[in-house]
mmCIF file of the N, C-alpha and C atoms, coordinates in Angstrom:
data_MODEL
# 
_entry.id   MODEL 
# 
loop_
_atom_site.group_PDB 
_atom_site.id 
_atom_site.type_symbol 
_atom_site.label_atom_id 
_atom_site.label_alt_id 
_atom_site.label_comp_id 
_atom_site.label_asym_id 
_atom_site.label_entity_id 
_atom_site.label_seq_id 
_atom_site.pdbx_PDB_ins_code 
_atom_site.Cartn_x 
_atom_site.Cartn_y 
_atom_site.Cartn_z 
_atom_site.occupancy 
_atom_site.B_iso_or_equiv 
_atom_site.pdbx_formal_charge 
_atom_site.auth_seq_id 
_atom_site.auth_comp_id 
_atom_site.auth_asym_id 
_atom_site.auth_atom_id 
_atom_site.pdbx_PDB_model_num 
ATOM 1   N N  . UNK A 1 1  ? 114.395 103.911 93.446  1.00 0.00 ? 1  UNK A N  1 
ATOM 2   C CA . UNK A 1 1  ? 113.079 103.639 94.009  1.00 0.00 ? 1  UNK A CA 1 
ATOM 3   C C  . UNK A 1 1  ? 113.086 104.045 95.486  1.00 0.00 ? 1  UNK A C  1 
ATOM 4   N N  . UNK A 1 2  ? 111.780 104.899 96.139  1.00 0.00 ? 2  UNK A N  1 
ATOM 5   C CA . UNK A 1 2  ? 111.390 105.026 97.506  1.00 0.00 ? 2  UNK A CA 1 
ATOM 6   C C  . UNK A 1 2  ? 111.051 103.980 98.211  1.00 0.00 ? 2  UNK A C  1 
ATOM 7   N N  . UNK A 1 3  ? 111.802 103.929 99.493  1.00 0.00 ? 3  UNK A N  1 
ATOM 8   C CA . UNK A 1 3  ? 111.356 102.838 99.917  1.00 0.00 ? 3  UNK A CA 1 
ATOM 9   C C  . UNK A 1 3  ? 110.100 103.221 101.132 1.00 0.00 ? 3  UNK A C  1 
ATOM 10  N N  . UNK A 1 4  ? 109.524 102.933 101.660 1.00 0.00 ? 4  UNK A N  1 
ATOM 11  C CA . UNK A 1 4  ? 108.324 102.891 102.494 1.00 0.00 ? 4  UNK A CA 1 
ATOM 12  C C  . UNK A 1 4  ? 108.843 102.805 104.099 1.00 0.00 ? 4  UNK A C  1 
ATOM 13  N N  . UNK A 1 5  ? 108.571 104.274 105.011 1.00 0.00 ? 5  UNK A N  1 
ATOM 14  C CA . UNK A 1 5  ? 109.173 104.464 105.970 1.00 0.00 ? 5  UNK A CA 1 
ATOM 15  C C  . UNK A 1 5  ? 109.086 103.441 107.054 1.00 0.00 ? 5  UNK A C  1 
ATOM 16  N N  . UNK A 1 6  ? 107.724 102.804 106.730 1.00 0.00 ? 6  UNK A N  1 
ATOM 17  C CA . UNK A 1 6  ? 107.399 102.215 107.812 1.00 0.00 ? 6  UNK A CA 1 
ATOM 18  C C  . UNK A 1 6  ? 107.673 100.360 107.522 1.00 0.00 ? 6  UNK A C  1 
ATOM 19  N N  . UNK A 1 7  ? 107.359 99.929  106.436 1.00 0.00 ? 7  UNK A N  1 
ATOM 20  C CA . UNK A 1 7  ? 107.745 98.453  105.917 1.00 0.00 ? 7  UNK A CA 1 
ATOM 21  C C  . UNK A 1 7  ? 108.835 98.452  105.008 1.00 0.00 ? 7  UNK A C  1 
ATOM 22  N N  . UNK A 1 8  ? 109.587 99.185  104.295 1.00 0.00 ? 8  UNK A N  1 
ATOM 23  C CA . UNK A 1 8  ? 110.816 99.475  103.821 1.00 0.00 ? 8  UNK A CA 1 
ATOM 24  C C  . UNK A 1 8  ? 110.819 98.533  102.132 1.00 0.00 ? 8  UNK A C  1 
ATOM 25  N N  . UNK A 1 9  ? 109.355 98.605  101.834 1.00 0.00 ? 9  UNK A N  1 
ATOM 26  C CA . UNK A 1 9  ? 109.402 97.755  100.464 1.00 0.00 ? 9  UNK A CA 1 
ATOM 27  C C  . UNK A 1 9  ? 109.359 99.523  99.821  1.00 0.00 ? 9  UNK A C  1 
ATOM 28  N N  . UNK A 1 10 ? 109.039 98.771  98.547  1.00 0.00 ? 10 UNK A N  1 
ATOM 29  C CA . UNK A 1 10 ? 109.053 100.002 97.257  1.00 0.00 ? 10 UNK A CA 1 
ATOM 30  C C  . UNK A 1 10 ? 107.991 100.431 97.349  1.00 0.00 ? 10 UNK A C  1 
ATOM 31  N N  . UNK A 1 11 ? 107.867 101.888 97.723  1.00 0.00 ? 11 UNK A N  1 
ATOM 32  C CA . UNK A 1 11 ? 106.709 102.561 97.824  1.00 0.00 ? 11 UNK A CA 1 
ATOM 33  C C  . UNK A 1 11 ? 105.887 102.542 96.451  1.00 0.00 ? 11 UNK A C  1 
ATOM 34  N N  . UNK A 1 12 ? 104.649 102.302 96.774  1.00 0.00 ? 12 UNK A N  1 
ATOM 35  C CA . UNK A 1 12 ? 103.664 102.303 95.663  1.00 0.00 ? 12 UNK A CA 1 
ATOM 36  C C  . UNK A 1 12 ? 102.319 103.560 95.928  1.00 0.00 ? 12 UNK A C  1 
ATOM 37  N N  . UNK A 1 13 ? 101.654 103.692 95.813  1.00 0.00 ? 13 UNK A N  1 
ATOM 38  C CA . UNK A 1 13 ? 100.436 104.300 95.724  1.00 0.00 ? 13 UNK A CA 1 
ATOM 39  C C  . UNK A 1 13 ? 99.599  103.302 95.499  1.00 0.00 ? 13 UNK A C  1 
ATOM 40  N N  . UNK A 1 14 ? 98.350  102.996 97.073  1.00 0.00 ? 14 UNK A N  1 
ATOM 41  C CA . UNK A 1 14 ? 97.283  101.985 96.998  1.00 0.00 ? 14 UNK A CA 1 
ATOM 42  C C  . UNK A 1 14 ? 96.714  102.566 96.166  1.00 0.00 ? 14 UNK A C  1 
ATOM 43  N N  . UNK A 1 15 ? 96.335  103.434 96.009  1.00 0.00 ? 15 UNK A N  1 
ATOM 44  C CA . UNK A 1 15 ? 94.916  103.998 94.777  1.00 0.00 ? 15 UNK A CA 1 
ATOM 45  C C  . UNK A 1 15 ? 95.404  104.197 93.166  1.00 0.00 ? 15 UNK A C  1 
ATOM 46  N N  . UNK A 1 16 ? 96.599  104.376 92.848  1.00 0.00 ? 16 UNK A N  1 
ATOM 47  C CA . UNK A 1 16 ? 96.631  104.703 91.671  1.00 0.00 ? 16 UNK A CA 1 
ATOM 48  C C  . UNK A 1 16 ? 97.982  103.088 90.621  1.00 0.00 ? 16 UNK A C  1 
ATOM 49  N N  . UNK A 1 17 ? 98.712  102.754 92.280  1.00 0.00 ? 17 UNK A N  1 
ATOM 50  C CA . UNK A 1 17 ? 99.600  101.256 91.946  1.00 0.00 ? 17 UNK A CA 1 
ATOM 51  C C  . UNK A 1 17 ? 101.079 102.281 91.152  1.00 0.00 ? 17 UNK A C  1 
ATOM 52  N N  . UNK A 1 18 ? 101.018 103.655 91.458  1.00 0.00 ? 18 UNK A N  1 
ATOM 53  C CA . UNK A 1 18 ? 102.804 103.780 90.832  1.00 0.00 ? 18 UNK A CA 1 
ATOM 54  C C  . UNK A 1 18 ? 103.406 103.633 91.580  1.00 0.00 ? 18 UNK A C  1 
ATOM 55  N N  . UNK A 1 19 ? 104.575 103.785 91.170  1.00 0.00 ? 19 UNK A N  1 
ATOM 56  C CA . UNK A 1 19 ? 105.537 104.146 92.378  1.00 0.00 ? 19 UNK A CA 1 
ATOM 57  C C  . UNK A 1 19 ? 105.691 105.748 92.710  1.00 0.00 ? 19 UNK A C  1 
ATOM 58  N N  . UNK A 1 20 ? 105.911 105.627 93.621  1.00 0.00 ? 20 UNK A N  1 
ATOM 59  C CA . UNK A 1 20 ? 106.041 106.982 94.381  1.00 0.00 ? 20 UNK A CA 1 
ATOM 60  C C  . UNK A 1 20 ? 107.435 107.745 93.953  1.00 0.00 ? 20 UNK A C  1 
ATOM 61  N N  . UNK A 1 21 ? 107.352 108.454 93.787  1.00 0.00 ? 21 UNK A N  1 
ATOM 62  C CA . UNK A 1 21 ? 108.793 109.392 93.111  1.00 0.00 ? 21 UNK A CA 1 
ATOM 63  C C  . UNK A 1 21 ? 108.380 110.692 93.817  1.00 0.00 ? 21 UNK A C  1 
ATOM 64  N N  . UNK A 1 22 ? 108.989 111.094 94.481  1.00 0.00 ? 22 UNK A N  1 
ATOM 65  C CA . UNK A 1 22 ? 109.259 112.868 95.250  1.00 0.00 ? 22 UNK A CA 1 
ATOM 66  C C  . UNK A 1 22 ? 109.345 113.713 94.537  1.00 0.00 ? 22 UNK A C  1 
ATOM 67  N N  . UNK A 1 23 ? 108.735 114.973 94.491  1.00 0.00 ? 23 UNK A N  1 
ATOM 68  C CA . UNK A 1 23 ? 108.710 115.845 93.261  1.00 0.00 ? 23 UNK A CA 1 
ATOM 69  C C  . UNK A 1 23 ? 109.524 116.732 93.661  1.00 0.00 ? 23 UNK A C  1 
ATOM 70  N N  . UNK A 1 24 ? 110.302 116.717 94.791  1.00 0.00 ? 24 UNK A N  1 
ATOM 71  C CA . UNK A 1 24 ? 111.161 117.747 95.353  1.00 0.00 ? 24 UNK A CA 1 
ATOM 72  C C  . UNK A 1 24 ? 112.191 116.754 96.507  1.00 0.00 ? 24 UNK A C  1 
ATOM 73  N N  . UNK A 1 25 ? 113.187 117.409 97.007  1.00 0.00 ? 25 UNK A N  1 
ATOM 74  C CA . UNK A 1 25 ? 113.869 116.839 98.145  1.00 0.00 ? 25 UNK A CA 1 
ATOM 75  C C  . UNK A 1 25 ? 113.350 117.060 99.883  1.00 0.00 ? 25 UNK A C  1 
ATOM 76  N N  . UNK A 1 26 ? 112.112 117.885 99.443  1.00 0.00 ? 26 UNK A N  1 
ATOM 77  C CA . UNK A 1 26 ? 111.453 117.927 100.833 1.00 0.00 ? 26 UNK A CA 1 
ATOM 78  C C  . UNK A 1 26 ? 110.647 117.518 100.865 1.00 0.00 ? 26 UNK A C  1 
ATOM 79  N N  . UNK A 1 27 ? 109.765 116.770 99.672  1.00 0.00 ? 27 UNK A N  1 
ATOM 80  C CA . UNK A 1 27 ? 109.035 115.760 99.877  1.00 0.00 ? 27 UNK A CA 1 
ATOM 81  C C  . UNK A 1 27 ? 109.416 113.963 99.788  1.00 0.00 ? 27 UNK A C  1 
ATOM 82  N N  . UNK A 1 28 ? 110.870 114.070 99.598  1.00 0.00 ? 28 UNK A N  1 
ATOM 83  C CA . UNK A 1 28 ? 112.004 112.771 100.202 1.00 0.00 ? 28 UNK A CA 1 
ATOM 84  C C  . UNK A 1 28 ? 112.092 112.947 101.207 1.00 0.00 ? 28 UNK A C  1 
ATOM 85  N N  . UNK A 1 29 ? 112.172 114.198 102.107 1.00 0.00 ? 29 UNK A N  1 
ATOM 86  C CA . UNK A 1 29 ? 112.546 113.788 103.491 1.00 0.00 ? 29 UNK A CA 1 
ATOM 87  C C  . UNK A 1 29 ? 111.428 113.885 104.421 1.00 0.00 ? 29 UNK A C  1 
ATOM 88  N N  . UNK A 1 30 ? 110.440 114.042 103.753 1.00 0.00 ? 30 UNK A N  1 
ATOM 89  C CA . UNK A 1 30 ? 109.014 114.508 104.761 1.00 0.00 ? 30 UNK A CA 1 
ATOM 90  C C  . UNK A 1 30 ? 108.457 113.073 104.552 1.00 0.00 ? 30 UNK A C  1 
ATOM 91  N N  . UNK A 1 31 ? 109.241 111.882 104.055 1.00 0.00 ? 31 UNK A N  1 
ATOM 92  C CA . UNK A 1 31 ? 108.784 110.417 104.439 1.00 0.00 ? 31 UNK A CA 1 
ATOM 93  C C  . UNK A 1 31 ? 108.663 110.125 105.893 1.00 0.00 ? 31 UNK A C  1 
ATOM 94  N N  . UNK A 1 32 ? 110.043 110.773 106.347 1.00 0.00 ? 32 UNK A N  1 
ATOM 95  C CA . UNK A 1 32 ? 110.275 110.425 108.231 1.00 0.00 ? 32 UNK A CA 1 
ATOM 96  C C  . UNK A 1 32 ? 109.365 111.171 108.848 1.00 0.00 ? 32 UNK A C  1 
ATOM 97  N N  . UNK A 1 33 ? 108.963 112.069 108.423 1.00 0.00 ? 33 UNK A N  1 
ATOM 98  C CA . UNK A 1 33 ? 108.124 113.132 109.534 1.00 0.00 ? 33 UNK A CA 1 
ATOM 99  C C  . UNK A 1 33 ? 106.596 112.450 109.474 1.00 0.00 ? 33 UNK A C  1 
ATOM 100 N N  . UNK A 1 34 ? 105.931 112.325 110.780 1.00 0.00 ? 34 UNK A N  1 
ATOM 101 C CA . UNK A 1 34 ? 105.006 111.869 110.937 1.00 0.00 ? 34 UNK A CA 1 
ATOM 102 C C  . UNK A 1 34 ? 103.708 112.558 110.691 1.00 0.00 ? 34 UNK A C  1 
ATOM 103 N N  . UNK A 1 35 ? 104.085 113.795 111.424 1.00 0.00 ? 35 UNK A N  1 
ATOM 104 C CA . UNK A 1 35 ? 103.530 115.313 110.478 1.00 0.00 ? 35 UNK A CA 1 
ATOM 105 C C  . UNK A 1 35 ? 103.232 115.775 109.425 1.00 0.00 ? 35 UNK A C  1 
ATOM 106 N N  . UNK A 1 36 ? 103.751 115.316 108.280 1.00 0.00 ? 36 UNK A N  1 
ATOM 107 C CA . UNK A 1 36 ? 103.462 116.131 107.373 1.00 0.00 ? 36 UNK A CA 1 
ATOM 108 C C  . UNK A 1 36 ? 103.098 115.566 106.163 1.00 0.00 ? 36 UNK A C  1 
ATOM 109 N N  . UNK A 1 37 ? 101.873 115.936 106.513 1.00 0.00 ? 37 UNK A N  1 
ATOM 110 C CA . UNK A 1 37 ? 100.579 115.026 104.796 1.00 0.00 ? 37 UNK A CA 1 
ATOM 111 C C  . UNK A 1 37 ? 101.092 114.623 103.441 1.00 0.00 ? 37 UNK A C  1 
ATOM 112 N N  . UNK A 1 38 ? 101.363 114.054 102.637 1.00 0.00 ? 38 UNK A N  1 
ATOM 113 C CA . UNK A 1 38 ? 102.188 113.731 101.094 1.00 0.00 ? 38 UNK A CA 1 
ATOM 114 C C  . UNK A 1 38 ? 100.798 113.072 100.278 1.00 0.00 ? 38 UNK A C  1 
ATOM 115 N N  . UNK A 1 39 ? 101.083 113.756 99.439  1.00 0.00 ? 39 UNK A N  1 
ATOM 116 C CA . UNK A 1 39 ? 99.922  113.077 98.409  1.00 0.00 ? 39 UNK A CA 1 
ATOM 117 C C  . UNK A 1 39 ? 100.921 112.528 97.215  1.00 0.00 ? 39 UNK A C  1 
ATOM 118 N N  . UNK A 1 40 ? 99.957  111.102 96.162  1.00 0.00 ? 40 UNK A N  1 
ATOM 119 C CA . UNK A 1 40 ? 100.828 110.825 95.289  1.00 0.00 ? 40 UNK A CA 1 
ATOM 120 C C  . UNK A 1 40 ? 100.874 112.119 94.250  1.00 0.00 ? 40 UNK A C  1 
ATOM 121 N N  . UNK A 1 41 ? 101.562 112.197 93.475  1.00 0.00 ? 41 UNK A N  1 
ATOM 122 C CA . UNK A 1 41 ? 101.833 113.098 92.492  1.00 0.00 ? 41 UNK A CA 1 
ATOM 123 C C  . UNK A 1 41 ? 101.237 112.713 90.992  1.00 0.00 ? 41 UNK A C  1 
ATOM 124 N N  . UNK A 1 42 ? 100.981 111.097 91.382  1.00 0.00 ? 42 UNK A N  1 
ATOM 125 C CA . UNK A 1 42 ? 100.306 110.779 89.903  1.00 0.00 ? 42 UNK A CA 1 
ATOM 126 C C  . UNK A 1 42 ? 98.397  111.517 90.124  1.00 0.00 ? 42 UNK A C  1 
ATOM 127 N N  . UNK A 1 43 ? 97.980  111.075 91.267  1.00 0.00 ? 43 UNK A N  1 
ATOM 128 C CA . UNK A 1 43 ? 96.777  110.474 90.952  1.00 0.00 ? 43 UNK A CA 1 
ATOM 129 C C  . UNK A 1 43 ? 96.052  111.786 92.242  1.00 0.00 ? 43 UNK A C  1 
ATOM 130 N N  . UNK A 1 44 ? 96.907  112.315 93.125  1.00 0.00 ? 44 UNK A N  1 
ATOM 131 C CA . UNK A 1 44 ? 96.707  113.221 93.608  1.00 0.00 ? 44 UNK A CA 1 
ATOM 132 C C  . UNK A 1 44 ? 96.045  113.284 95.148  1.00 0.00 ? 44 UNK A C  1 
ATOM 133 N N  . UNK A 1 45 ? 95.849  111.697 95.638  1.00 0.00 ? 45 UNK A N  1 
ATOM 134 C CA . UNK A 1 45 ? 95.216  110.936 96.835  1.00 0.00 ? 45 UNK A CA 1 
ATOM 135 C C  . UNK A 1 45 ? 96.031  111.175 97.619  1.00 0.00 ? 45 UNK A C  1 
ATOM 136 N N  . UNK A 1 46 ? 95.848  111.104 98.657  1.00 0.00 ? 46 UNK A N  1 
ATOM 137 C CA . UNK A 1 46 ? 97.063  110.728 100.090 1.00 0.00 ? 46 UNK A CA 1 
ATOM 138 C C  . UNK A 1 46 ? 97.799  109.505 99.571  1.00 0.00 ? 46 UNK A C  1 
ATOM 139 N N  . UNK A 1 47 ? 98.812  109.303 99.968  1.00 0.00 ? 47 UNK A N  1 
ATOM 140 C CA . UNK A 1 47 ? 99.791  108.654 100.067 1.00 0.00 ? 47 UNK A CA 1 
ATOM 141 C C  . UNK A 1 47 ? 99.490  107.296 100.972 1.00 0.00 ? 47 UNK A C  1 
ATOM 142 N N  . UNK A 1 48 ? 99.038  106.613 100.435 1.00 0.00 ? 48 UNK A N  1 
ATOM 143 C CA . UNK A 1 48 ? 99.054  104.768 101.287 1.00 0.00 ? 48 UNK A CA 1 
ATOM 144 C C  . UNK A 1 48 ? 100.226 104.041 100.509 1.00 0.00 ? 48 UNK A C  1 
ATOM 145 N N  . UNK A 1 49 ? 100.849 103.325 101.573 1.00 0.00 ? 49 UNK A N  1 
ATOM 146 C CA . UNK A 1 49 ? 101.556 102.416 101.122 1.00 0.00 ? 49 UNK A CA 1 
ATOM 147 C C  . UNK A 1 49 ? 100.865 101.026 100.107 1.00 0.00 ? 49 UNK A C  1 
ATOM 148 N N  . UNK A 1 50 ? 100.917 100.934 99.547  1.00 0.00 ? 50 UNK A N  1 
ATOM 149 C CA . UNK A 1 50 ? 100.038 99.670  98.739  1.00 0.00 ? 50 UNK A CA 1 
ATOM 150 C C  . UNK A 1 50 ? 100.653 98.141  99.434  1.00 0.00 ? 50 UNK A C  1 
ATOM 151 N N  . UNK A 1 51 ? 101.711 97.940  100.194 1.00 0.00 ? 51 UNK A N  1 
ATOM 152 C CA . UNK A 1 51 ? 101.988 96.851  100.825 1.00 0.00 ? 51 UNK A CA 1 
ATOM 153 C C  . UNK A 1 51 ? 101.718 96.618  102.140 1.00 0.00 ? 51 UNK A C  1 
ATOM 154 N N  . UNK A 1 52 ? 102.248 98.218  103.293 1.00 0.00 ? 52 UNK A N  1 
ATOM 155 C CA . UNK A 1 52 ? 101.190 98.066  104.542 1.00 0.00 ? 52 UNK A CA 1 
ATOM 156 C C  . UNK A 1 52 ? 100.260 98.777  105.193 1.00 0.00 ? 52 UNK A C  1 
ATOM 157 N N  . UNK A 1 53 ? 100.099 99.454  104.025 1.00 0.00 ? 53 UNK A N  1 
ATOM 158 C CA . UNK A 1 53 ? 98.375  100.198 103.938 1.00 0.00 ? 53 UNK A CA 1 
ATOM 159 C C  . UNK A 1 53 ? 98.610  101.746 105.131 1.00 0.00 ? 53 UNK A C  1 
ATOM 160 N N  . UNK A 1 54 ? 99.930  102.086 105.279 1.00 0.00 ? 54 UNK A N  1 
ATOM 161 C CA . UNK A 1 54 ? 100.316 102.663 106.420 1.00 0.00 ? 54 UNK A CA 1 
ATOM 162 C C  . UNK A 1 54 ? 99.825  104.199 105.541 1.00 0.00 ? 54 UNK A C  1 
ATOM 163 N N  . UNK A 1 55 ? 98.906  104.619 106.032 1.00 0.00 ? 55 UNK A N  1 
ATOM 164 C CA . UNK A 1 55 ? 98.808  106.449 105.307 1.00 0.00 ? 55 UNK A CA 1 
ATOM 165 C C  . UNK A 1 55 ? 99.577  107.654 104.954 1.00 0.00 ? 55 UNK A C  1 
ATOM 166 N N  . UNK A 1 56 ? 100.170 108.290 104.519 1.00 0.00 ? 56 UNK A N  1 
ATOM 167 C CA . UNK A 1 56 ? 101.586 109.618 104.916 1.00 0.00 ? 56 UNK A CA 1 
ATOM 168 C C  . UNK A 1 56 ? 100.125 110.397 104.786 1.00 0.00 ? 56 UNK A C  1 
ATOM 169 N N  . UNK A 1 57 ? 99.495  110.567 105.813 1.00 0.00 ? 57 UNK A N  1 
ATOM 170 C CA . UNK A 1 57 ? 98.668  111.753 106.174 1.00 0.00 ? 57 UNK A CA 1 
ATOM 171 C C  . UNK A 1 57 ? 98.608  112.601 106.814 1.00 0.00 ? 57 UNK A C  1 
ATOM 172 N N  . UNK A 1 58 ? 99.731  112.538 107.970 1.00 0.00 ? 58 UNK A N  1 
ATOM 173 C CA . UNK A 1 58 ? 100.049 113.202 108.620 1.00 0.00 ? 58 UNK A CA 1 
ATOM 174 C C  . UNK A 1 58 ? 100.150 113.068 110.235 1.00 0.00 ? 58 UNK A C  1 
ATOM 175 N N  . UNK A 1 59 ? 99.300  111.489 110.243 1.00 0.00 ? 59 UNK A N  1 
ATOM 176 C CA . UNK A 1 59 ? 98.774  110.928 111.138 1.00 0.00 ? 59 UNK A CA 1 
ATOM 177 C C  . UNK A 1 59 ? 99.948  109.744 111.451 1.00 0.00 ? 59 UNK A C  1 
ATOM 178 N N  . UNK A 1 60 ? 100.028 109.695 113.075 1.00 0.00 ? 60 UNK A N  1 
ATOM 179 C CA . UNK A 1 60 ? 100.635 108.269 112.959 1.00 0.00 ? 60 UNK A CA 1 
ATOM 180 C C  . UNK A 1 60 ? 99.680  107.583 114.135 1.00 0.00 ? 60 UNK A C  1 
ATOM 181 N N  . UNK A 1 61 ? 98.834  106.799 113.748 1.00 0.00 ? 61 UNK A N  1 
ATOM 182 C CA . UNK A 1 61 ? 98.222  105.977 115.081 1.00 0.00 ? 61 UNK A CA 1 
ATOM 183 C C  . UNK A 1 61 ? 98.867  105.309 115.718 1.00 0.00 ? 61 UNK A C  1 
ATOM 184 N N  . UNK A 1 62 ? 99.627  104.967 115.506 1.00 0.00 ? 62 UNK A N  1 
ATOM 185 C CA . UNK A 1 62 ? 100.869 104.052 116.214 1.00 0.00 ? 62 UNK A CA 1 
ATOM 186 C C  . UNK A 1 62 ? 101.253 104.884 117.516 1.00 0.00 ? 62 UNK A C  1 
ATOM 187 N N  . UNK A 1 63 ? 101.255 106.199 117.825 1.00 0.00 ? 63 UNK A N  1 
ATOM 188 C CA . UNK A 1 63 ? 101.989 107.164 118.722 1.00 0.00 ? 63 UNK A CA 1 
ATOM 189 C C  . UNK A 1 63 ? 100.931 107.275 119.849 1.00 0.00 ? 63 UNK A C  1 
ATOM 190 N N  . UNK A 1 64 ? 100.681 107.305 120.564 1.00 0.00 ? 64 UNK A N  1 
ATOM 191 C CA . UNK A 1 64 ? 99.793  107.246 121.621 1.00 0.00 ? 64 UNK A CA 1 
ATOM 192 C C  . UNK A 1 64 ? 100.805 108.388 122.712 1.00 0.00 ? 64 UNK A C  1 
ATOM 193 N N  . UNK A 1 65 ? 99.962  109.335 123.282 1.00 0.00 ? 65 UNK A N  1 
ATOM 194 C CA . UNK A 1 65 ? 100.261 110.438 124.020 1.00 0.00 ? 65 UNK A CA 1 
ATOM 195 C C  . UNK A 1 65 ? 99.690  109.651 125.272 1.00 0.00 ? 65 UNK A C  1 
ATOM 196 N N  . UNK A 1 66 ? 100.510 109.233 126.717 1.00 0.00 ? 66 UNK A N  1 
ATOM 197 C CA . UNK A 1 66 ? 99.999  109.032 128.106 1.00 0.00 ? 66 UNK A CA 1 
ATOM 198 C C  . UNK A 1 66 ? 99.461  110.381 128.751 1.00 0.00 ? 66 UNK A C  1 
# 
């Protein structure tokens, strides 16, 4: 099981409730990259964590540029 980069439970998919499984090894490691968009593979949505709602969109709001 994937765990969730940012809350470290078992990655799920908010919209579709699977678990998240990587269809490749560069979409296992493109968990860390903040950059780079992941959609689930079941259901075909962006990637939300279903526990802290955190997006793999590509986006991290958390990062603030001074």
């Amino acid at each position: 099981m994937v765990s969730c980069a940012h809350c470290e439970q078992s990655l799920c998919c908010e919209a579709c409730g699977e678990p998240y499984v990587p269809p490749s090894q560069a979409h296992y490691e493109a968990l860390s990259w903040i950059e780079v968009p992941l959609s689930c593979p079941e259901c075909e949505q962006v990637l939300v964590c279903r526990w802290c709602k955190t997006p793999y969109d590509g986006t991290d709001e958390s990062v603030t540029l001074d």
